[in-house]
Residue, then its C-alpha position, 0 to 999 in steps of 0.5 A: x498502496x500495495x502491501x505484502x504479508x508473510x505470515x503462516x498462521x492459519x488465522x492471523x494471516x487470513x485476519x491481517x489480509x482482510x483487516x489491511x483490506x478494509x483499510x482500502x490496501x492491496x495486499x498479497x498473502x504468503x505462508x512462507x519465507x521462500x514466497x515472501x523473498x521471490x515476490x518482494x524480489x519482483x514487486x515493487x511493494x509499498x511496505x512488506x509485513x514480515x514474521x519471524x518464524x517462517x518456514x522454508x526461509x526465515x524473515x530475518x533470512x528474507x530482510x537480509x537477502x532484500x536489502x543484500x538485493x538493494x531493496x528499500x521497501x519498508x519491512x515490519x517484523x512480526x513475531x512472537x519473540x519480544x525480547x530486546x536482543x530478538x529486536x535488535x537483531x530484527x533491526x541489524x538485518x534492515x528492518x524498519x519497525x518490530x511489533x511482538x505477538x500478541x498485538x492490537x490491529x489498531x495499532x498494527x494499523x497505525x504502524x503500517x501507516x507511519x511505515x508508509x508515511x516516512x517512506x514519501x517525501x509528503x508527510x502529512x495525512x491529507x493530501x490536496x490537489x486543487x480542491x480535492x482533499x484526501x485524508x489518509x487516516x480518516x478515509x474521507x474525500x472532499x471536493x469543495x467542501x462536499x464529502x465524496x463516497x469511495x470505494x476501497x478500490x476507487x479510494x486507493x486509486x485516487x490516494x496513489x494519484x495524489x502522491x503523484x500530482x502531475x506524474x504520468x502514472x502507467x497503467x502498470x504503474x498503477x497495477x502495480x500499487x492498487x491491485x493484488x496477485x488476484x486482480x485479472x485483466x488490468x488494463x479493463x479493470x483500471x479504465x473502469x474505475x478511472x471512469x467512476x472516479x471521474x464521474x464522482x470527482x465531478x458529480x457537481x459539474x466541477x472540471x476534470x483532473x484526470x486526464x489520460x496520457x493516449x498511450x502512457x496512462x493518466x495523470x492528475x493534472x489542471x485542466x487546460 
């Protein structure tokens, strides 16, 4: 999942960004409200974290041209204004959740992850395809019964796949919610974790589920 954050502080932006991170999100990182607009108005986002009191644009300023734009991608505000009027103003522009400063990254998280959540038609934490299972929260994979070991990158790649069963998912598709504005070179990057996930989904002889659409991408399939 991909995840914009708006926020200039020196520290907690740096701290938000690396926390998500760990949490096997793609995020992008911007320290101002004319960045945050520009990049949620061309990238189709899972979820964008906005601060209030941003410089050059303000977020309430950023959520309102957003959905005034027809964008209905989830939006966090965070700020250090708490009180209720601040809330609810939050709320009347088109947000969809609001956590005041200073907050715990747990529960930072957990929001995060129900944003993301009621956005999808799936509402459960573990997903399952076959006989692979994938828990949302927990980050554990299993196939039959054996624990696999992801990385956050292979972890993310597999999750997206798994929202879409049986979907044809597009390289820029993909590249789109896994990777980051760092990320170069696409195309190579997503082959070769394809590739490894592949080898550990089917490190015990058990059969391919990924199967690539010549020219189109790949998609989580039965294997015929």
């Amino acid at each position: 999942m991909r995840i914009l954050v708006a926020e200039d502080h020196p520290t907690l932006g740096s701290s938000l960004k690396e926390g998500l991170e760990a949490c096997y999100y793609a995020v992008d990182l911007v320290t101002n409200g004319e960045e945050a607009y520009e990049l949620g108005r061309v990238i189709h986002y899972d979820l964008i974290v906005l601060d209030i009191m941003l410089p050059r644009r303000n977020g309430l300023e950023v959520c309102q041209q957003l959905r005034q734009d027809s964008s209905h991608t989830p939006i966090l505000f965070l700020t250090a204004l708490g009180d209720v009027d601040d809330r609810i103003q939050g709320f009347n522009v088109g947000g969809d959740d609001y956590l005041a400063k200073p907050f715990a990254f747990q529960e930072f998280e957990a929001r995060v992850r129900a944003l993301l959540r009621r956005k999808r038609t799936v509402k459960t934490t573990r997903l399952h395809f076959m006989d692979v299972s994938l828990d949302t929260v927990s980050r554990i994979v299993q196939r039959g019964g054996r624990e696999i070991l992801l990385t956050g990158k292979e972890f993310a790649l597999l999750e997206f796949l798994m929202y879409h069963p049986h979907e044809v998912m597009s390289r820029t598709s993909i590249a789109e919610h896994v990777w980051d504005l760092e990320a170069e070179n696409y195309s190579n990057v997503i082959n070769v974790y394809i590739s490894a996930l592949r080898s550990k989904l089917c490190a015990n002889g058990e059969s391919d589920i990924i199967a690539t659409v010549r020219g189109a991408g790949y998609a989580l399939k039965e294997p015929s």
